[in-house]
C-alpha positions as CSV (number, residue, x, y, z in Angstrom):
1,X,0.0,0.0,0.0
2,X,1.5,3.4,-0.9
3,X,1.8,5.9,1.2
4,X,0.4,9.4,0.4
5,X,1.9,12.7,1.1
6,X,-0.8,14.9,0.0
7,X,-1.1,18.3,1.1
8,X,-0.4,18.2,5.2
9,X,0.9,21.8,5.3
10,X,4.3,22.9,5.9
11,X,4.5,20.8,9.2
12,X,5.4,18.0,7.1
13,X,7.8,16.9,4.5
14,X,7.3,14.2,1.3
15,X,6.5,10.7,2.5
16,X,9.3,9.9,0.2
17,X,12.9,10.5,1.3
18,X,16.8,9.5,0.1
19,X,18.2,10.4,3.2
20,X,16.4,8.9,6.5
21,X,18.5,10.2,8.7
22,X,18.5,13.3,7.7
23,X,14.7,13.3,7.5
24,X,14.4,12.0,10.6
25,X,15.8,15.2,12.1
26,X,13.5,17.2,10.1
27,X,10.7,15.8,10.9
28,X,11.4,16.0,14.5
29,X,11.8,19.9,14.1
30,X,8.6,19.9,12.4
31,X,7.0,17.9,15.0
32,X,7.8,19.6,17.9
33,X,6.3,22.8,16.1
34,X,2.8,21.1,15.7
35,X,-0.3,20.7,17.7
36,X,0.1,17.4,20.1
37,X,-2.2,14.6,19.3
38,X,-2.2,15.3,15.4
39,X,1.4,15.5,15.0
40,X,2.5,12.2,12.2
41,X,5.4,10.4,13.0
42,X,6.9,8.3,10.7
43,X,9.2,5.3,10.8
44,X,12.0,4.3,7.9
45,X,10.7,1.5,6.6
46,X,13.1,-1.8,6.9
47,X,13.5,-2.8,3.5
48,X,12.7,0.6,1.5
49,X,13.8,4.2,2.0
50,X,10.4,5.1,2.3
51,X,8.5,6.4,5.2
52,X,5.3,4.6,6.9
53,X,2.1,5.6,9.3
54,X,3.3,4.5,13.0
55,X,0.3,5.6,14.4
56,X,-2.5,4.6,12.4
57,X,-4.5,5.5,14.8
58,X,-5.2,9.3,13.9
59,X,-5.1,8.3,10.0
60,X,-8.1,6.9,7.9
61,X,-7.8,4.5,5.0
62,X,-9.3,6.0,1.7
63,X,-10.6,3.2,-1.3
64,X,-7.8,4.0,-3.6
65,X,-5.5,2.6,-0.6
66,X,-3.8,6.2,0.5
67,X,-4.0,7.0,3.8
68,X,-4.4,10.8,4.8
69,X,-5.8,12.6,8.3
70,X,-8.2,15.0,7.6
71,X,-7.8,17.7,10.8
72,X,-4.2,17.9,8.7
73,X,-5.5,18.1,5.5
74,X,-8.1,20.0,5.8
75,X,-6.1,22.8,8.2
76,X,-5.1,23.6,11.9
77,X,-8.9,24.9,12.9
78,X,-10.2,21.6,12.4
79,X,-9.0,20.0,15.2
80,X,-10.9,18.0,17.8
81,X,-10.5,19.3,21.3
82,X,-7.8,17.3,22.8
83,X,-9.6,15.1,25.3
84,X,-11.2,13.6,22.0
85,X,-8.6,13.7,19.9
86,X,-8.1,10.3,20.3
87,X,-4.4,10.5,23.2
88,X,-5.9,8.7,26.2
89,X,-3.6,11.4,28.6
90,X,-5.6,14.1,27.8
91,X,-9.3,12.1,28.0
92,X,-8.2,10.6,31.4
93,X,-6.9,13.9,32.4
94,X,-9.9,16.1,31.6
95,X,-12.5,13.9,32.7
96,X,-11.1,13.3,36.4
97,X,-11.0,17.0,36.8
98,X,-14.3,17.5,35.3
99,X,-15.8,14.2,37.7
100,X,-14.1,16.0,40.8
101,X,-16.1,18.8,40.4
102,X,-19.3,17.7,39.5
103,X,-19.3,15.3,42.4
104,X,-18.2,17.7,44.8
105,X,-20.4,20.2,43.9
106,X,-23.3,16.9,43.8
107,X,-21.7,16.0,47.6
108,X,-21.8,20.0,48.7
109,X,-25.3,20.2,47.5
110,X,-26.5,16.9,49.2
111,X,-25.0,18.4,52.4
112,X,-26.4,22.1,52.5
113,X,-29.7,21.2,50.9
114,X,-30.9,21.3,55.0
115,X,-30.1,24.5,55.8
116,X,-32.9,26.3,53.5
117,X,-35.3,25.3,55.5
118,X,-35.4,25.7,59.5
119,X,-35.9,29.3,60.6
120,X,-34.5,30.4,57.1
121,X,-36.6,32.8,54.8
122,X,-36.5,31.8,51.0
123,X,-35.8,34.6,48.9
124,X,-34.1,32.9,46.2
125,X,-36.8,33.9,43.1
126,X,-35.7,30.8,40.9
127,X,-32.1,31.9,40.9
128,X,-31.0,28.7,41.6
129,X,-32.7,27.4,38.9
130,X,-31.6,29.8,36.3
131,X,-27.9,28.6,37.4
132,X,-28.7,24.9,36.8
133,X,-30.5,25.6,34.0
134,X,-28.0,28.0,32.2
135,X,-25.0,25.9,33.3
136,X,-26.1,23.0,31.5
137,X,-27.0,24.9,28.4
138,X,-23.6,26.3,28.9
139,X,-21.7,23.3,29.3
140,X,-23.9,21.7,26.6
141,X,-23.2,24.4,23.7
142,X,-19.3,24.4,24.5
143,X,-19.0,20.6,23.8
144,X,-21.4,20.9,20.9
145,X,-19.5,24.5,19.4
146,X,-16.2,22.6,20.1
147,X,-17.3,19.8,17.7
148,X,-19.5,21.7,15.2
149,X,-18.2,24.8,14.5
150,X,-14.1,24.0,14.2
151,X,-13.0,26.9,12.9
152,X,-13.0,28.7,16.3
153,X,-10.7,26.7,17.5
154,X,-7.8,28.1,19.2
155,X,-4.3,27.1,17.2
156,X,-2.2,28.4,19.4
157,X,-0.1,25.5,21.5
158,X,-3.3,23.5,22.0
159,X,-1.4,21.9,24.6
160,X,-0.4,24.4,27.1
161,X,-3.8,26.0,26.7
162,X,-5.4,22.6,27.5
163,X,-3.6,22.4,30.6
164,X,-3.8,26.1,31.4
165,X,-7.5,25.4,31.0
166,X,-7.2,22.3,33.6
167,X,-5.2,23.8,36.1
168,X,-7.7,26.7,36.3
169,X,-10.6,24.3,36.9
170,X,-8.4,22.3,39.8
171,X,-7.8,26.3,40.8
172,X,-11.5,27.6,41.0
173,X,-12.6,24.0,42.5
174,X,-10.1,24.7,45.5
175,X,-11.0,28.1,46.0
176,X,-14.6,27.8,45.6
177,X,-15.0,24.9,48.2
178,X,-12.8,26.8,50.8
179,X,-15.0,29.8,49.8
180,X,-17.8,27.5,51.1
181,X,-16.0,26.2,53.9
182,X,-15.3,29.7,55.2
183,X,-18.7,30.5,55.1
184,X,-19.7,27.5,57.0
185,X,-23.2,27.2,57.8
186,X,-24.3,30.2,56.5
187,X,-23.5,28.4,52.7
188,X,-26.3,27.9,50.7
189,X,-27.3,27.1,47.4
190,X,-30.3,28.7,47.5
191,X,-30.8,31.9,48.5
192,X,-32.2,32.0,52.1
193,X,-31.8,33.8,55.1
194,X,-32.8,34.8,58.8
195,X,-32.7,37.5,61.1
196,X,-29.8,36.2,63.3
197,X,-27.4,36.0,60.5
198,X,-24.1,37.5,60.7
199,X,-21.8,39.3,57.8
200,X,-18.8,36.8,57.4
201,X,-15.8,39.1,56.2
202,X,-12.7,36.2,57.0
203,X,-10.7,35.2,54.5
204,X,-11.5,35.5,50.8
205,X,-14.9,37.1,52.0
206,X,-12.5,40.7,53.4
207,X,-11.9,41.6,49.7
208,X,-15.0,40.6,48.0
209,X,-18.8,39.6,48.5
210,X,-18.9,36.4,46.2
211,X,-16.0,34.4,45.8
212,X,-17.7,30.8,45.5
213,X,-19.2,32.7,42.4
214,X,-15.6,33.8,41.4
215,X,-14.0,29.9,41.7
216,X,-16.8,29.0,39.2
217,X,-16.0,31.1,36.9
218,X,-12.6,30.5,37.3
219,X,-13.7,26.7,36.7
220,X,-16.1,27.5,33.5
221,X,-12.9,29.5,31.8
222,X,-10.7,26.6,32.2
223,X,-12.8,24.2,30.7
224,X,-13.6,25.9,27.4
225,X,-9.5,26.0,27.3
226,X,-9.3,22.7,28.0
227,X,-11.8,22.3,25.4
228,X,-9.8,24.6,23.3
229,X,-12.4,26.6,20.8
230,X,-13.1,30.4,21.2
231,X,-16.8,29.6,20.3
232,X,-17.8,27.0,23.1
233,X,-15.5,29.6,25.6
234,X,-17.8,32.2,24.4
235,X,-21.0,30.6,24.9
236,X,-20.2,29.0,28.2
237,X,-19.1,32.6,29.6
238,X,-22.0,34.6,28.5
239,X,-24.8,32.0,29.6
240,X,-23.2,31.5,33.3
241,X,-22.4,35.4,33.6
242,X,-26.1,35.8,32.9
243,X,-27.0,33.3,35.2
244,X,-24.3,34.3,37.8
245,X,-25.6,38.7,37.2
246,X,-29.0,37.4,38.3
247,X,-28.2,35.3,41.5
248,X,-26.0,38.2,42.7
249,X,-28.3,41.0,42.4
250,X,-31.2,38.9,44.3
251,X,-29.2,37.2,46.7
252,X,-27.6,40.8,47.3
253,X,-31.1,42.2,47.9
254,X,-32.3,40.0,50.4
255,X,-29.1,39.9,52.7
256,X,-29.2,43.8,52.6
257,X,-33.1,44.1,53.6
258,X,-32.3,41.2,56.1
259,X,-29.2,42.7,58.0
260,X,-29.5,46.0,57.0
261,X,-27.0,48.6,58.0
262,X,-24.4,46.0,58.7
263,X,-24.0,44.1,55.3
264,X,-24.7,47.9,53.5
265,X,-21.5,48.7,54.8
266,X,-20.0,45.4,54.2
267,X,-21.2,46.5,50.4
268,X,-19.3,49.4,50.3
269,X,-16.2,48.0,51.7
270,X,-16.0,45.1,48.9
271,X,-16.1,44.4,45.7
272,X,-19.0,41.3,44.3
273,X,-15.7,39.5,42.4
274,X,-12.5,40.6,41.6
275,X,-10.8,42.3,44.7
276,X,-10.2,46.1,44.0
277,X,-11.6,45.7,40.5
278,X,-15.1,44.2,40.3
């Protein structure tokens, strides 16, 4: 079966080659200058100097018995995000971070689902639902955009974003569950509560009035990196900031008619959040 070079950009050289060796080397320059998981490496062939597939995996066999990939042929901005792109490391990788937080987020709900009721006064006005509702719509259109609509993909090193994108998710899980923690009892996922309630200003809550809100949107910007396509970022960003605008202004509402003077000037102190900015 031959071997077709086609037109794979100027990542790669001709299939054929005279000199292996020298090939070799500049293929491996060429390689280290592509996007990881479509990158084609080639192996001299034993008994010809001729170049063949070593992993056939990311390559599809045409009729006419060429072989060719077609997120190279077809250009850079078709490119799968990376946890599909067919490297186990980068499935295994995204989808423990993305299991870790959806089941703590399922274990801190299960936890604090109690303390909406008993002497609290609802005032949440469906905010909660607007959350679950818009993250999931969010979520949803990212994966979908990522697949559907390639050419928003982002070329740059696809695989430093994809881990800038993970670390940021590990980062606004952390710092969203020890916003939580800080909080304590007073944590909620809906908005609720009663006269007794104190203004908590210890740790991340000194600079600003919402930083569970801030580590999930840390979390939602590192997973369309991870995802890697300025489409699905864009969607996921606008529905939770939507989502995220409305919870704030009626959560906001009811602490200040509940507590009055004290969380007013708690307000003016703080920012909702980005310390000093927003």
């Amino acid at each position: 079966m031959k071997v077709a070079a086609g037109y794979i950009g100027e990542r790669f050289l001709d299939c054929a080659c005279r000199h292996p060796s020298q090939q070799t080397r500049r293929m491996k320059e060429k390689n280290r200058q592509a996007p990881l998981g479509m990158t084609a490496r080639w192996t001299p062939s034993k008994s010809k100097p001729r170049w063949r597939v070593k992993h056939a995996s990311l390559w599809r066999v045409l009729q006419n018995g060429t072989w060719y990939c077609p997120a190279i042929d077809s250009g850079d901005s078709r490119l799968r995000p990376l946890p599909f792109s067919g490297e186990p490391t980068y499935a295994t990788i995204f989808w423990c971070t993305y299991g870790l937080w959806v089941a703590l987020e399922s274990i801190g709900f299960l936890f604090t689902t109690g303390r909406s009721r008993g002497g609290r006064k609802s005032s949440d006005k469906g905010s909660s639902g607007v959350i679950v509702l818009l993250t999931w719509l969010a979520i949803g259109l990212d994966f979908v955009l990522s697949f559907r609509f390639p050419q928003a993909a982002i070329r740059w090193d696809r695989t430093s974003v994809f881990l800038i994108g993970i670390a940021l998710m590990l980062a606004g899980t952390a710092f969203r569950f020890y916003a939580m923690w800080v909080l304590g009892k007073s944590f909620t996922y809906y908005v609720a509560v009663h006269d007794k309630q104190e203004v908590v200003e210890a740790g991340p809550y000194h600079y600003i009035r919402h930083p569970s809100y801030t580590g999930a949107l840390i979390i939602f910007v590192g997973l369309g990196l991870a995802l890697g396509n300025w489409a699905g970022l864009l969607a996921l960003l606008v529905c939770v900031g939507i989502a995220y605008a409305y919870r704030i202004s009626v959560e906001e509402s009811a602490l200040a008619a509940t507590l009055g003077d004290p969380y007013l000037g708690y307000m003016r102190r703080t920012r909702r959040l980005v310390p000093f900015l927003f």
